[in-house]
C-alpha positions in Angstrom: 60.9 103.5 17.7 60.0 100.1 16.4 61.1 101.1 13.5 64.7 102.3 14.5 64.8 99.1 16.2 64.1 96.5 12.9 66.9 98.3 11.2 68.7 98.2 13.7 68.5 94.5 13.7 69.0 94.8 9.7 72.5 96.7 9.8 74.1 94.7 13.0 75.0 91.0 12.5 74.5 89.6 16.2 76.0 86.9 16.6 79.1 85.1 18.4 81.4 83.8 15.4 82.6 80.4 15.9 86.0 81.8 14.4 86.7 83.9 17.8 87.0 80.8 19.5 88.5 78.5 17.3 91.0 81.5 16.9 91.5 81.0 20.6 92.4 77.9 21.2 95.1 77.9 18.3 95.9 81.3 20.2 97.8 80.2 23.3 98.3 77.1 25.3 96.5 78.3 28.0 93.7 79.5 25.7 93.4 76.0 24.5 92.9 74.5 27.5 90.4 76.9 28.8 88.4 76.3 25.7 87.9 72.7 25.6 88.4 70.4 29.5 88.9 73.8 31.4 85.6 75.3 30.5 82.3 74.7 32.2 79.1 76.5 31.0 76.8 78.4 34.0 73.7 79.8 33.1 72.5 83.5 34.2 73.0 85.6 37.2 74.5 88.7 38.6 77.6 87.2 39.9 79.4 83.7 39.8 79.6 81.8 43.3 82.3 79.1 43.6 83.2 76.9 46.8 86.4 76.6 47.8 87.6 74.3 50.3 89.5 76.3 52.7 88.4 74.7 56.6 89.2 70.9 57.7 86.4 68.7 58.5 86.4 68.4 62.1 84.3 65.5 62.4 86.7 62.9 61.9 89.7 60.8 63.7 90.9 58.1 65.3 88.5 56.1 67.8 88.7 53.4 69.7 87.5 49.8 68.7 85.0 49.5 72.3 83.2 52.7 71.8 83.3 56.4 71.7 81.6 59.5 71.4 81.2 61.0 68.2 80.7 64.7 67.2 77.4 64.8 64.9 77.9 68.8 65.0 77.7 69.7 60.8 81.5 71.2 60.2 81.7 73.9 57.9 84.6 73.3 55.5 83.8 75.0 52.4 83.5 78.6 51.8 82.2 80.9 49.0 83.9 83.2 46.2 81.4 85.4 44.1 82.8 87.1 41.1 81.0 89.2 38.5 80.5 88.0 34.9 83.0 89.9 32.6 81.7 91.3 29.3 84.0 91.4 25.8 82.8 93.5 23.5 84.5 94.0 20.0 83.2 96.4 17.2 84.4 95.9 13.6 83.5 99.4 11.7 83.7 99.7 7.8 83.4 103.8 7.3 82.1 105.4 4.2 85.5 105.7 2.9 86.6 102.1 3.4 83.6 101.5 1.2 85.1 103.6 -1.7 88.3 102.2 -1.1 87.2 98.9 -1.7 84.7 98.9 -3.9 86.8 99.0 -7.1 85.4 95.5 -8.0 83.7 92.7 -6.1 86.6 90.7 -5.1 88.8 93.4 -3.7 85.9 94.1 -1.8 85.7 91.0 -0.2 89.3 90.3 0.0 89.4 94.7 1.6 86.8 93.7 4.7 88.0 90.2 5.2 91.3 91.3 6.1 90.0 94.4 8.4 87.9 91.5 10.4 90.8 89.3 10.5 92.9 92.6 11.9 90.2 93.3 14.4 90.2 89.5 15.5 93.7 89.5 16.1 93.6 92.3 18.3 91.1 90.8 20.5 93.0 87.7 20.6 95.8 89.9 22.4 93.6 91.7 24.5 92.2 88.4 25.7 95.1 86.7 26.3 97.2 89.1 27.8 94.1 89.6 30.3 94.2 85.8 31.1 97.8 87.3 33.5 96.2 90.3 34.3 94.4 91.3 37.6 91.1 92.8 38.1 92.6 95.5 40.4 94.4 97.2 37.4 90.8 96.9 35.9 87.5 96.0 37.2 85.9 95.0 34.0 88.9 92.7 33.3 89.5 88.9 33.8 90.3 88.0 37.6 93.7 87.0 35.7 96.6 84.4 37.0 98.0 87.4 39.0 94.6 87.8 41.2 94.5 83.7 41.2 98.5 83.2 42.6 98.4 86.2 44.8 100.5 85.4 47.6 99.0 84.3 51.2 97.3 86.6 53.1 95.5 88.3 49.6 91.9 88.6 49.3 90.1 87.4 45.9 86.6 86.9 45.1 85.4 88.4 48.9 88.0 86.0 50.9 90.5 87.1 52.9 92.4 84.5 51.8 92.2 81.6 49.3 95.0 79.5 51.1 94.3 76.1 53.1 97.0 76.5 55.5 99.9 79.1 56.4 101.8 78.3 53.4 101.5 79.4 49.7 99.3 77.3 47.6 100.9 78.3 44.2 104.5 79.1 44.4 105.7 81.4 41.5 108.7 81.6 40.1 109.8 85.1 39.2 112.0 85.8 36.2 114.4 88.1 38.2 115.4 84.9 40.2 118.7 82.4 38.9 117.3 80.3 36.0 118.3 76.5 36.0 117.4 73.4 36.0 117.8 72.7 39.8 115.7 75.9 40.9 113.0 74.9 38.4 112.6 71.4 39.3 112.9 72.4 43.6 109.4 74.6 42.6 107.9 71.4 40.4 108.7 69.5 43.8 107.2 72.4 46.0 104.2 72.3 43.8 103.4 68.7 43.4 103.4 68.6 47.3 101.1 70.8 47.8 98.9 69.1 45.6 99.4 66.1 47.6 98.1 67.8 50.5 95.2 69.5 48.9 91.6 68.4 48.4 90.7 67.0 44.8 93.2 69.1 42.9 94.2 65.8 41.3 98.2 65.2 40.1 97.9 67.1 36.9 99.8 70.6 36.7 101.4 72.2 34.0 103.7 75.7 33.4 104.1 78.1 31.6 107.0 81.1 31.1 107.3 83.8 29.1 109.8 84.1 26.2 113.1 85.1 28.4 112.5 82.3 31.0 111.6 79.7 28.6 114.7 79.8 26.5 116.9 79.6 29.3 114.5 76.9 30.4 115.0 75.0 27.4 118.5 75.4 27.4 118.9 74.0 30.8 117.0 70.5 30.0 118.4 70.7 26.4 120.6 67.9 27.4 118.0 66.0 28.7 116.1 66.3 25.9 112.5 66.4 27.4 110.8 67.7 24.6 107.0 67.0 24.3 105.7 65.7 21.0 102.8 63.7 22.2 100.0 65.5 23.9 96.7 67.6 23.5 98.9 70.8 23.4 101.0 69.7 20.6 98.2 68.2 18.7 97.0 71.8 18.7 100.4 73.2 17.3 102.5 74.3 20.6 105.6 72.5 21.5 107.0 72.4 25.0 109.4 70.4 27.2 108.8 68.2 30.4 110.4 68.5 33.6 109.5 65.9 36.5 106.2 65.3 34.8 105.3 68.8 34.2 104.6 70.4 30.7 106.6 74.0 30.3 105.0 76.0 27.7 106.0 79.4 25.8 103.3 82.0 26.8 104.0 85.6 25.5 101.9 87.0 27.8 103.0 85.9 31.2 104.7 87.9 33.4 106.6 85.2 35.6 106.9 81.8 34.8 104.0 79.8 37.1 103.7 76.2 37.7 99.7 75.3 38.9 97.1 72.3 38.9 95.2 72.3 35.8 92.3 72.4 38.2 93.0 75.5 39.3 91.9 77.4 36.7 88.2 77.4 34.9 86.6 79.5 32.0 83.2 79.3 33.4 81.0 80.8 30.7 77.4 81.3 29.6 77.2 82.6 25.9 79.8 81.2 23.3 81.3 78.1 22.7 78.0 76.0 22.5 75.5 79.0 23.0 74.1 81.6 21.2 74.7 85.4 21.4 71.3 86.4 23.6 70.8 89.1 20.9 71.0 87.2 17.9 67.6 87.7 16.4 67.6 85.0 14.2 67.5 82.0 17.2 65.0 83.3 19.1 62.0 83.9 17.1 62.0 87.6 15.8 61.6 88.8 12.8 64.2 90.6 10.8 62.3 93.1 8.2 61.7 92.1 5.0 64.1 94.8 3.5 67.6 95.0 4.8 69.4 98.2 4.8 71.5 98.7 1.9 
């Protein structure tokens, strides 16, 4: 058995390439931001557990100057969400006849696997993002996806009833089947920036995003406007976008609606990749490869 197991280690490279997530951020917009300031690294565990601030602290108002009574009675205001980890697993196989398909001289042979990794790559970067707008309900081992984040009131996520501080929605969304135009766009940008006001340390930061339909009749509506976005960490990174009342609209092929919410509402929390290690990668942790690699 300990023999299975050294060649085993010998025929599987195990490691996280730096390439997968380099490939992501130049993926999607989205993508980029949860690879860099909307990441945050969390080490082990079964499940991920989150506060969210969903009660008002009732230990607080106005008093008068002479005197008065004041509650010291602790007040609960946050609450918990626990999530499991997801796990993204991604095989690239070379069969026997890929091998005699290639091997007609050393440089096809390179040139042959690099561009069946780059393939398989690519497909995972579609996977990936498109799960970023998914929901875990359609799949369980999926991404708790934008839909599962701006569910409407009253929907449970992460073992709450309900993620919303008061009565009314905390993310509007703006569905595609609705008119498209400036005025409706920049009534949910008000909506949205509202909220925030009213919320607790979401900051004044949001940004959109649509999919292809919405976003060129988007961009046509502000085209005389001419809000286009040439300075910011997006475009550094390759995407261009427009602004509306200080909000950065985005093309994302993957969403399903177009959805306006505060950067902080959304983290990657993460433990392996990026800055870490794959926890089987042999060659970090001590063990020893055999001497003699498969062939």
């Amino acid at each position: 058995m300990a023999q299975q197991t050294q060649e085993l280690n010998a025929a599987v490279v195990q490691y996280i390439d730096d390439k997968l997530f380099d490939g992501l951020e130049k993926c999607l917009p989205l993508w980029n931001y949860l690879s860099k300031d909307g990441k945050k690294k969390q080490k082990g565990g079964i499940y991920l557990q989150f506060p969210i601030k969903l009660l008002k602290n009732q230990s607080q108002g106005f008093i008068a100057g002479t005197g008065a009574t004041v509650s010291a009675t602790p007040s609960v205001q946050l609450q918990y969400g626990v999530l499991p980890w997801k796990y993204y697993n991604c095989n690239i196989n070379f069969t026997l006849e890929d091998y005699n398909v290639a091997f007609d001289s050393a440089l096809s042979a390179v040139d042959f696997f690099s561009e069946k990794i780059d393939g398989a790559m690519a497909d995972m970067y579609r996977e990936l993002s498109s799960s970023l707008w998914g929901s875990s309900a359609t799949n369980p081992l999926a991404f708790e996806g934008i839909e599962d984040i701006c569910a409407a009131s009253g929907t449970a996520y992460a073992g709450l009833l309900d993620t919303d501080y008061e009565t009314d929605a905390y993310l509007p969304i703006f569905n595609t089947a609705t008119t498209v135009s400036y005025s409706a766009i920049n009534n949910m940008i008000t909506g949205v920036q509202a909220r925030m006001q009213e919320g607790a340390n979401v900051g004044n930061e949001c940004f959109g995003f649509a999919n292809a339909f919405v976003y060129e009749r988007f961009k046509n509506a502000v085209q005389a406007q001419q809000m286009f976005i040439n300075e910011s960490e997006f475009a550094k990174a390759g995407f261009r976008g427009f602004m509306v009342n200080g909000v950065e609209f985005y093309l994302d092929a993957y969403a399903t609606m177009t959805t306006i919410f505060p950067k902080k509402a959304v983290k990657f929390i993460y433990n392996f990749g990026f800055d870490s290690g794959s926890p089987f990668d042999t060659t970090k942790e001590g063990l020893q490869l055999p001497l003699e690699p498969l062939k």
